[in-house]
N, CA, C and O atoms as a Tinker XYZ file with bonds, in Angstrom:
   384  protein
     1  N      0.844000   -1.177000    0.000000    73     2
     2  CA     0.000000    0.000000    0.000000    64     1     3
     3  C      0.893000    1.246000    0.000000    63     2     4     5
     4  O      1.769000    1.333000    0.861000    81     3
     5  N      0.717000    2.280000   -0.972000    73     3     6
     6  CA     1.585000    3.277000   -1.283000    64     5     7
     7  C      0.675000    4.545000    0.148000    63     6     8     9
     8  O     -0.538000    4.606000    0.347000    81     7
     9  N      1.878000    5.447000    0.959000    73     7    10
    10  CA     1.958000    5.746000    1.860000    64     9    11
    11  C      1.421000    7.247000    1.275000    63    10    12    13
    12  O      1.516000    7.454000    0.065000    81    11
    13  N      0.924000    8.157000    2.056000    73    11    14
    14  CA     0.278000    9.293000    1.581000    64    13    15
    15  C      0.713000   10.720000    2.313000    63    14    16    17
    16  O      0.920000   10.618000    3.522000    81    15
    17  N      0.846000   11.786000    1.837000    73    15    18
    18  CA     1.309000   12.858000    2.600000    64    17    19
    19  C      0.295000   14.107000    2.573000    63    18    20    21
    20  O     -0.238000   14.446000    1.517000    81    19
    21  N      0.069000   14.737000    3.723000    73    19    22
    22  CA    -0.569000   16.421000    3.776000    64    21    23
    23  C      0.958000   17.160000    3.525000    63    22    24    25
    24  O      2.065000   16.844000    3.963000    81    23
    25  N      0.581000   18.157000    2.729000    73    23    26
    26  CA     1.811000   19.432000    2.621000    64    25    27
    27  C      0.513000   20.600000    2.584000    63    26    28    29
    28  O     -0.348000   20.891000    1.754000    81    27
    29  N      0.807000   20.990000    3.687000    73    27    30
    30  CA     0.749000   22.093000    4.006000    64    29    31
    31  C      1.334000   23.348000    4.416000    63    30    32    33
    32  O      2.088000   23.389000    5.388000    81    31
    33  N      1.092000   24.191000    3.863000    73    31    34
    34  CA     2.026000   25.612000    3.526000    64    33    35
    35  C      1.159000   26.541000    4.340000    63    34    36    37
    36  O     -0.020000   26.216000    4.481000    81    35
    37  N      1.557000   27.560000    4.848000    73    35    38
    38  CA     0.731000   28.457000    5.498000    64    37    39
    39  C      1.494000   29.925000    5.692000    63    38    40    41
    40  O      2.681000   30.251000    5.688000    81    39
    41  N      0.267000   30.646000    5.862000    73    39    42
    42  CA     1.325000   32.199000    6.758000    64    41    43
    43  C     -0.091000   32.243000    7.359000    63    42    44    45
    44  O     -1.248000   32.102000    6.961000    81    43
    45  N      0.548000   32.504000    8.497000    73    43    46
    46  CA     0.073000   32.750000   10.182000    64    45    47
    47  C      0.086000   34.529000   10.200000    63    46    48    49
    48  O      1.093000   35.231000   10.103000    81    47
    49  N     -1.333000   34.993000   10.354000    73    47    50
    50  CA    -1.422000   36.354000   10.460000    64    49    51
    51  C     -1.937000   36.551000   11.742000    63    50    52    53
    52  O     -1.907000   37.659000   12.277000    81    51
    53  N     -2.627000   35.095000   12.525000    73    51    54
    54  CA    -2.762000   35.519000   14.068000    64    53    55
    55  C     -2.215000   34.731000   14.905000    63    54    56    57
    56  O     -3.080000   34.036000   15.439000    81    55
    57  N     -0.794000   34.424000   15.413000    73    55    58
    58  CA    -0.811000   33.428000   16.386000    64    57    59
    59  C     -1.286000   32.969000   17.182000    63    58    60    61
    60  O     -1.140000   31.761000   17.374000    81    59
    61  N     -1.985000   33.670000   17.907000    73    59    62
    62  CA    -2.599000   33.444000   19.088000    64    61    63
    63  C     -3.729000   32.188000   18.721000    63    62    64    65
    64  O     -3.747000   31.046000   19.180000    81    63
    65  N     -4.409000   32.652000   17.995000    73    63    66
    66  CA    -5.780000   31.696000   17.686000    64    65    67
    67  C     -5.015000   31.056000   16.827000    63    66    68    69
    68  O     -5.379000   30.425000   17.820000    81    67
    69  N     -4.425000   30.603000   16.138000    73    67    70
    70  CA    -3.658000   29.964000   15.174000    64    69    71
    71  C     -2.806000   28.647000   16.233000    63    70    72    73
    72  O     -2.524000   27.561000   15.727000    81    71
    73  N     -2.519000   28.925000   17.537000    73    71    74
    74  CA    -1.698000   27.874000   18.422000    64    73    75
    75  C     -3.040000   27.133000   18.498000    63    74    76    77
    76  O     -3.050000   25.973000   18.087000    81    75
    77  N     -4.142000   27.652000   18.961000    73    75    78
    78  CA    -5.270000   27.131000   19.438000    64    77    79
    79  C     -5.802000   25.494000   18.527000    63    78    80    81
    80  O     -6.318000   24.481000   18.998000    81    79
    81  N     -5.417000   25.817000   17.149000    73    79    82
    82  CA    -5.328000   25.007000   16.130000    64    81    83
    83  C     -4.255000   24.246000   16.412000    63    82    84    85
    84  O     -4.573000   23.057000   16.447000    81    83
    85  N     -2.940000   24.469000   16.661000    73    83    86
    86  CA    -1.971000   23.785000   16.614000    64    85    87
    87  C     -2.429000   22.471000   17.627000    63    86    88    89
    88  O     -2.401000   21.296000   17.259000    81    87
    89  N     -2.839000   22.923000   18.926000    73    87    90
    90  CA    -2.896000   22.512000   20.394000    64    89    91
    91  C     -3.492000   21.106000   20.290000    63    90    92    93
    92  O     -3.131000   20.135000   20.955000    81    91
    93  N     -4.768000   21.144000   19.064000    73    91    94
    94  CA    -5.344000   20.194000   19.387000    64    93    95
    95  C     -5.589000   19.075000   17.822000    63    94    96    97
    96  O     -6.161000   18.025000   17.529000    81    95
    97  N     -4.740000   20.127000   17.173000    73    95    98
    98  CA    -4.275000   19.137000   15.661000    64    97    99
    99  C     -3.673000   18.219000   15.884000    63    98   100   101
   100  O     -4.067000   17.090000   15.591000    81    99
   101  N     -2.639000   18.448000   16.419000    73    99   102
   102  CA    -1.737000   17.139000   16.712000    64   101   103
   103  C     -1.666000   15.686000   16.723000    63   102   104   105
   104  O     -1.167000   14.734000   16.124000    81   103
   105  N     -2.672000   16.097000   18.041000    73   103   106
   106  CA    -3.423000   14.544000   18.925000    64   105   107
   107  C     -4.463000   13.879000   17.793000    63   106   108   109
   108  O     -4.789000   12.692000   17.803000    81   107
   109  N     -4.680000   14.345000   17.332000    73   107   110
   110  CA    -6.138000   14.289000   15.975000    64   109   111
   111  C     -5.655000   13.534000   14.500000    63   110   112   113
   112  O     -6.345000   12.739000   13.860000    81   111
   113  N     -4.154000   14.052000   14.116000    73   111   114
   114  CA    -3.344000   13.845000   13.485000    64   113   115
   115  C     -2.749000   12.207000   13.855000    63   114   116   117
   116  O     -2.836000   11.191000   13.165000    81   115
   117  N     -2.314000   12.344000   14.799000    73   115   118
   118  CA    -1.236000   10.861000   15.501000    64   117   119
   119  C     -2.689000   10.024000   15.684000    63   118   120   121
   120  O     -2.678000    8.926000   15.129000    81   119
   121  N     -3.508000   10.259000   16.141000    73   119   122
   122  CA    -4.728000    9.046000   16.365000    64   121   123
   123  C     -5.266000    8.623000   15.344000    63   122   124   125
   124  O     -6.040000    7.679000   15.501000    81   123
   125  N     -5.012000    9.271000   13.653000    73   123   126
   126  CA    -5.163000    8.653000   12.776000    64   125   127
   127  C     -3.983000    7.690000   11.716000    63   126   128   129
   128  O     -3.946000    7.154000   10.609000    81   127
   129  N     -3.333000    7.865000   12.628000    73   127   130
   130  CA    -1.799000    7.303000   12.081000    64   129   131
   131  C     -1.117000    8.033000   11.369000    63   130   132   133
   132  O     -0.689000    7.492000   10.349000    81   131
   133  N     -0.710000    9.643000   11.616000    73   131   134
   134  CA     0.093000   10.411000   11.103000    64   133   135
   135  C      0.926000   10.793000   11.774000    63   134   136   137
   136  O      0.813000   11.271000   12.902000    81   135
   137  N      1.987000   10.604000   11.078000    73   135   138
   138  CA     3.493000   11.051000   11.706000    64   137   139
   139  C      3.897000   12.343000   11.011000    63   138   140   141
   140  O      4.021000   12.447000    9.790000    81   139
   141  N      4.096000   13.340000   11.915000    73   139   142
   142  CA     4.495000   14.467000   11.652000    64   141   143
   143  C      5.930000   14.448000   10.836000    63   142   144   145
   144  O      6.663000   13.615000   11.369000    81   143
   145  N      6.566000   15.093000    9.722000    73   143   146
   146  CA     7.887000   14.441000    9.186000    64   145   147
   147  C      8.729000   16.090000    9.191000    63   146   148   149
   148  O      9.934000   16.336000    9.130000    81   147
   149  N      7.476000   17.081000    9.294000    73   147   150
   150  CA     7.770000   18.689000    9.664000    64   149   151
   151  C      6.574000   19.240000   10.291000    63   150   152   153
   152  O      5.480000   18.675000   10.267000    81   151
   153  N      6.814000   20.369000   10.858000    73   151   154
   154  CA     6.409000   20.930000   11.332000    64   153   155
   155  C      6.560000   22.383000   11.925000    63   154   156   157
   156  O      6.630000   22.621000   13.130000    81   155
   157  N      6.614000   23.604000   10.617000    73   155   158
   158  CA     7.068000   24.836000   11.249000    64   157   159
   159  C      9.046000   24.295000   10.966000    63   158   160   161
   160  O      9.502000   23.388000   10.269000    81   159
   161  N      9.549000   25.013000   11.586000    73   159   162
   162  CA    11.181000   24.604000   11.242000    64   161   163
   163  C     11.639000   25.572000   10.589000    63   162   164   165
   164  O     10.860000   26.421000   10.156000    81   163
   165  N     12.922000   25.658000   10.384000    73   163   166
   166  CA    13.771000   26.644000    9.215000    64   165   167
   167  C     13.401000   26.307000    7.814000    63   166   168   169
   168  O     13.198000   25.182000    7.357000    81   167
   169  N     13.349000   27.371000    7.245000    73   167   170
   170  CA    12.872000   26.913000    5.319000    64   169   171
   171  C     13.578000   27.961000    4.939000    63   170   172   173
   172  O     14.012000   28.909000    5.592000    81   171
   173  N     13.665000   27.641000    3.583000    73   171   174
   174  CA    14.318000   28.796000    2.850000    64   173   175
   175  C     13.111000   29.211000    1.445000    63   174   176   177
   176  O     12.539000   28.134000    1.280000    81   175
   177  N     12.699000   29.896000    0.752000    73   175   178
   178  CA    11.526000   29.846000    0.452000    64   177   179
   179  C     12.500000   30.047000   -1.049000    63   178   180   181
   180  O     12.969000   31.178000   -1.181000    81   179
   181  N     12.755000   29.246000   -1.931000    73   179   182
   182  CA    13.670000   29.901000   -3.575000    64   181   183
   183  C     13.065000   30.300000   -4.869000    63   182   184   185
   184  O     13.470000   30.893000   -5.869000    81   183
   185  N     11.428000   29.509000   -4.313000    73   183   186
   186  CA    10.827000   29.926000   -5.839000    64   185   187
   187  C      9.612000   30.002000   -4.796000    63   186   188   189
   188  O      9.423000   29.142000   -3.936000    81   187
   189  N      8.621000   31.411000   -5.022000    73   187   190
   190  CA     7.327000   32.330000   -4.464000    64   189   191
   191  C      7.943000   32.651000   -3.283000    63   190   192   193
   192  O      9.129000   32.446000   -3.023000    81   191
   193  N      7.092000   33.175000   -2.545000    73   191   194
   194  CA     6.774000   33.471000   -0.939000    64   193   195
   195  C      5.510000   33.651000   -0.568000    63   194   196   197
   196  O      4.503000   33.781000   -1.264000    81   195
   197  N      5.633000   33.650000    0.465000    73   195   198
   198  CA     4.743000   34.417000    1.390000    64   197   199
   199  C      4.226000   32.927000    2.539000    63   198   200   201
   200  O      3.517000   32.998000    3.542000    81   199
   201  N      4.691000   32.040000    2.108000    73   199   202
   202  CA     4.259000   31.074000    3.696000    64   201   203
   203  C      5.446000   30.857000    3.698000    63   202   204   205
   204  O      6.253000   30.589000    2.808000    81   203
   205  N      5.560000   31.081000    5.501000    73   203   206
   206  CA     6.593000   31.230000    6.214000    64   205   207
   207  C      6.438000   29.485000    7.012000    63   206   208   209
   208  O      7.447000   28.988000    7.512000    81   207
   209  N      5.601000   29.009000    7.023000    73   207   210
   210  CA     5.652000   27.695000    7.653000    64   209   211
   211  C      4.875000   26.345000    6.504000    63   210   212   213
   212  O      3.983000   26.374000    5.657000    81   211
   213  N      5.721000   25.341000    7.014000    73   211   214
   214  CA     5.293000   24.414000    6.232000    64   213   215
   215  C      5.397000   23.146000    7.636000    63   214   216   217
   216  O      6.139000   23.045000    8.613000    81   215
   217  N      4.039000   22.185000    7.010000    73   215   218
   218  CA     3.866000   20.980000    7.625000    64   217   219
   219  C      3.776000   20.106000    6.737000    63   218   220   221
   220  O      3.129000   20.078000    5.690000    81   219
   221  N      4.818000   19.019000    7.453000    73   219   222
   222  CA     4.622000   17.910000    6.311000    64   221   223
   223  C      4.374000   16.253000    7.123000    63   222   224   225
   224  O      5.244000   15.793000    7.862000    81   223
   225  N      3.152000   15.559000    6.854000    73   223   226
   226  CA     2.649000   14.851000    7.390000    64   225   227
   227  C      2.469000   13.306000    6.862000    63   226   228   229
   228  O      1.573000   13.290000    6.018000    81   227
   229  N      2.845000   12.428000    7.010000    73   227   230
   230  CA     3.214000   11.243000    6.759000    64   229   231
   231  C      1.901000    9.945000    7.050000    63   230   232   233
   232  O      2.295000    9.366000    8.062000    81   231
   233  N      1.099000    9.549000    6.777000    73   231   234
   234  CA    -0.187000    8.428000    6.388000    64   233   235
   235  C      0.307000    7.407000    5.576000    63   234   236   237
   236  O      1.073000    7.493000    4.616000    81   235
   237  N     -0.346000    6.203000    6.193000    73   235   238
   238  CA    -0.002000    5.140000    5.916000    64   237   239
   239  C     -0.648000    4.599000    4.899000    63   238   240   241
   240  O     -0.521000    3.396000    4.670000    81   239
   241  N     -1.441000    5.400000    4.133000    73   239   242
   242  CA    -2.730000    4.992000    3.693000    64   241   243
   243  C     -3.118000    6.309000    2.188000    63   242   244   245
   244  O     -2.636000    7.243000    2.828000    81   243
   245  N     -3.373000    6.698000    1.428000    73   243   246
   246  CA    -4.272000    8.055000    1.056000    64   245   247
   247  C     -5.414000    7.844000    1.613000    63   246   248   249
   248  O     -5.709000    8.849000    2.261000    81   247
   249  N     -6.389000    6.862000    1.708000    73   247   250
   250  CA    -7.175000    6.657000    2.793000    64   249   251
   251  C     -7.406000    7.487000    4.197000    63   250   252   253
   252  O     -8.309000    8.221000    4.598000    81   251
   253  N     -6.119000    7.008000    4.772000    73   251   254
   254  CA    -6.337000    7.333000    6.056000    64   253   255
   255  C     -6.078000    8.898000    6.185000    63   254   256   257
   256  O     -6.811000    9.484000    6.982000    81   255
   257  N     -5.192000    9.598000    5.548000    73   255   258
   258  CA    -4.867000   10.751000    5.018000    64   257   259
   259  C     -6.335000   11.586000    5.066000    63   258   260   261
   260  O     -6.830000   12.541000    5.666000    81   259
   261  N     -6.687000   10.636000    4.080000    73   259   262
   262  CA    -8.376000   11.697000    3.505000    64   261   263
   263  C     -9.016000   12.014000    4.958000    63   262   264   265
   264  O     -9.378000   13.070000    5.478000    81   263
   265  N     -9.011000   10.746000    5.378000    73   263   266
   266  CA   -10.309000    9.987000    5.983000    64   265   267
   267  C    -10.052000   11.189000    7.608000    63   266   268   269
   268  O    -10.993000   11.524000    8.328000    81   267
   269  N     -8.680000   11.595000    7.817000    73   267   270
   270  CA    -8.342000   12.204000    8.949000    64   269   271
   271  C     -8.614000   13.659000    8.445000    63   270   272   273
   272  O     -8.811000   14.460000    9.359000    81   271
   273  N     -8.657000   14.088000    7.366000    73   271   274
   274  CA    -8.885000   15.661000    7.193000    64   273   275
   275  C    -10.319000   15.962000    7.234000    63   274   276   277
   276  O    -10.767000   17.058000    7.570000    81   275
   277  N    -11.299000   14.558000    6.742000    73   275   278
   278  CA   -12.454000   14.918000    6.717000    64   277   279
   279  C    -12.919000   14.375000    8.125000    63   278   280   281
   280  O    -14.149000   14.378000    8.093000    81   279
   281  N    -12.531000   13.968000    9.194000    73   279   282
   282  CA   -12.454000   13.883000    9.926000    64   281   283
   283  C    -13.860000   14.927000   10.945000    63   282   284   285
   284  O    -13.635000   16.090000   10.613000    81   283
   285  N    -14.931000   14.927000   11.824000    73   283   286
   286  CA   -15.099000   15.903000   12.916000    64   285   287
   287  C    -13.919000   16.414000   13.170000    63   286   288   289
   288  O    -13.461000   17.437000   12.660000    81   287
   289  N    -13.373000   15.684000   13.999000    73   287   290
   290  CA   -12.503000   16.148000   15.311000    64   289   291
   291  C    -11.890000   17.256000   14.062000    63   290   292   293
   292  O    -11.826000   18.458000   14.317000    81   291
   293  N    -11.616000   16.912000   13.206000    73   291   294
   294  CA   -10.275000   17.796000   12.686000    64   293   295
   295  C    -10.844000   18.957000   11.802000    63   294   296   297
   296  O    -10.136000   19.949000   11.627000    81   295
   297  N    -11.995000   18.889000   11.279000    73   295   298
   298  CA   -12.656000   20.022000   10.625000    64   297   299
   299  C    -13.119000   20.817000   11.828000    63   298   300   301
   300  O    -13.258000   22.026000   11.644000    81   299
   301  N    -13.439000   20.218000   13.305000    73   299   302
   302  CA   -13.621000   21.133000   14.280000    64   301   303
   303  C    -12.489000   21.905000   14.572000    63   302   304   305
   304  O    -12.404000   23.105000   14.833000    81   303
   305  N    -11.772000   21.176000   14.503000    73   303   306
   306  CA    -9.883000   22.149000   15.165000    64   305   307
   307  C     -9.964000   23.117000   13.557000    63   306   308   309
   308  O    -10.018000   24.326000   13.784000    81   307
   309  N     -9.974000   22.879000   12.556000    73   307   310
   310  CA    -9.575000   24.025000   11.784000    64   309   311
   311  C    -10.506000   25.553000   11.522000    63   310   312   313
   312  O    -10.233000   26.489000   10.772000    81   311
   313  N    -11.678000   25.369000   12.450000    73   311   314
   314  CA   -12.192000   26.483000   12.685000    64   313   315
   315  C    -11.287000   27.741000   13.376000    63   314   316   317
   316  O    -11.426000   28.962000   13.308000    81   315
   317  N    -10.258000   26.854000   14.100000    73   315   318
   318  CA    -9.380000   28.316000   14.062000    64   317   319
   319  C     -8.095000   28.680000   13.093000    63   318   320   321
   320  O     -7.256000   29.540000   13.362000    81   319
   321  N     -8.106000   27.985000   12.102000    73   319   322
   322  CA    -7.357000   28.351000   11.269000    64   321   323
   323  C     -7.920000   29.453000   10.240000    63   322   324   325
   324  O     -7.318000   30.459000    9.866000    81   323
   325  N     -9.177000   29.047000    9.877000    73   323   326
   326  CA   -10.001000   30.005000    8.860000    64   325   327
   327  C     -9.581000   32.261000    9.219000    63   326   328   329
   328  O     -9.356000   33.084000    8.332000    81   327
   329  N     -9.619000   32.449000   10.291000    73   327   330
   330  CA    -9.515000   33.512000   10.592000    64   329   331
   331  C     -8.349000   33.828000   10.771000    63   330   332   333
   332  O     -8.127000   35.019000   10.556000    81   331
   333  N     -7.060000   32.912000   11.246000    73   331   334
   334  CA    -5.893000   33.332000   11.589000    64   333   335
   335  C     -4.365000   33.238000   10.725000    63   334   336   337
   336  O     -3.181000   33.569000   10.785000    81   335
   337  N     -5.547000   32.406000    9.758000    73   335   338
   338  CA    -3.894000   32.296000    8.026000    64   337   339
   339  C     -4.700000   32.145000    7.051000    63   338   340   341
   340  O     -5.925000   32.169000    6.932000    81   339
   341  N     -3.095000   31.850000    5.793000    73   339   342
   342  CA    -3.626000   31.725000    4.808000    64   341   343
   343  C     -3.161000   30.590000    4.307000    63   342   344   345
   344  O     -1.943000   30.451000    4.415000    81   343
   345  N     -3.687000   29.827000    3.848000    73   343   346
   346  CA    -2.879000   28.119000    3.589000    64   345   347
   347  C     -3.069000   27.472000    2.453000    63   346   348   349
   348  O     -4.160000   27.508000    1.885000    81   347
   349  N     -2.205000   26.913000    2.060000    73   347   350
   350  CA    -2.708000   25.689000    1.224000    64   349   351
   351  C     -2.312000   24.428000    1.419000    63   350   352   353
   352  O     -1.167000   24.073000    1.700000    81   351
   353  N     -3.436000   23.616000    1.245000    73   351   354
   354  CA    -3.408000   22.273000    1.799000    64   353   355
   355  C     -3.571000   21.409000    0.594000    63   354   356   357
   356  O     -4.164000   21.744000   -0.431000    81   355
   357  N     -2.663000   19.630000    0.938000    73   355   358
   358  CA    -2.952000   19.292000   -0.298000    64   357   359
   359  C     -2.693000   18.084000    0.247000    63   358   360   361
   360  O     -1.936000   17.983000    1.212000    81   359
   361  N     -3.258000   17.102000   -0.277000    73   359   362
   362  CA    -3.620000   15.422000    0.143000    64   361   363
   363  C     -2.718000   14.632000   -0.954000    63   362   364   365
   364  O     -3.279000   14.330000   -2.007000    81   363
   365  N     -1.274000   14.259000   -0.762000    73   363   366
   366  CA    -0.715000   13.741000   -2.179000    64   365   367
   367  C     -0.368000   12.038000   -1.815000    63   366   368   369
   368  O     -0.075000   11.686000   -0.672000    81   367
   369  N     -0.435000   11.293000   -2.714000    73   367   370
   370  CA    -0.523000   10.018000   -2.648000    64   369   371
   371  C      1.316000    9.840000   -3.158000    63   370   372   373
   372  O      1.917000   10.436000   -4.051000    81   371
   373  N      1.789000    8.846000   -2.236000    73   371   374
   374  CA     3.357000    8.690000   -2.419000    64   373   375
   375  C      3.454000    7.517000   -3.916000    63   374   376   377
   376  O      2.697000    7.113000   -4.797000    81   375
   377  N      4.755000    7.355000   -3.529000    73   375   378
   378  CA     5.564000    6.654000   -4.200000    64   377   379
   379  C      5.451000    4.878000   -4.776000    63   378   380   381
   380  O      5.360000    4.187000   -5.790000    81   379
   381  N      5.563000    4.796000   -2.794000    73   379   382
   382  CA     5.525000    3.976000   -2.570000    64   381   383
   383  C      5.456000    3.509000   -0.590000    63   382   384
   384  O      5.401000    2.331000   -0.235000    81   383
């Protein structure tokens, strides 16, 4: 079964409510079998800008991938993302 990744890119215009998201993504994330592989970190940005953070998230599954974004728990936690960035999110199916 070929393994699946979230890349998500973001710029954070409110931290505050933006941790609030972080706080409880996590746990939501790992209980569906995702391993965080980044998270925020040093980047160097060589081709566009403007997101200053990137997450990169590791599923065992595209399945389980999907199945965790469409998730309650996790469409509830991104109610504080809507107001506090700007992101793009993307569900990519690996290699292998």
């Amino acid at each position: 079964m070929k393994k699946a990744y979230w890349v998500v890119r973001a710029h954070i215009s409110n931290s505050e409510e933006y941790a609030k998201y972080v706080s409880v993504a996590g746990d939501i994330v790992l209980n569906h079998g995702g391993k965080f592989l980044s998270r925020g970190g040093l980047q160097e940005e060589v081709e566009g800008h403007g997101f200053e953070r990137t997450v990169l998230v590791e599923f065992p599954s595209y399945e389980s991938a999907k199945n965790c974004y469409k998730s309650t728990e996790y469409q509830n936690a991104l109610k504080h993302t809507k107001e506090s960035s700007s992101r793009y999110f993307s569900i990519v199916e690996g290699l292998d």
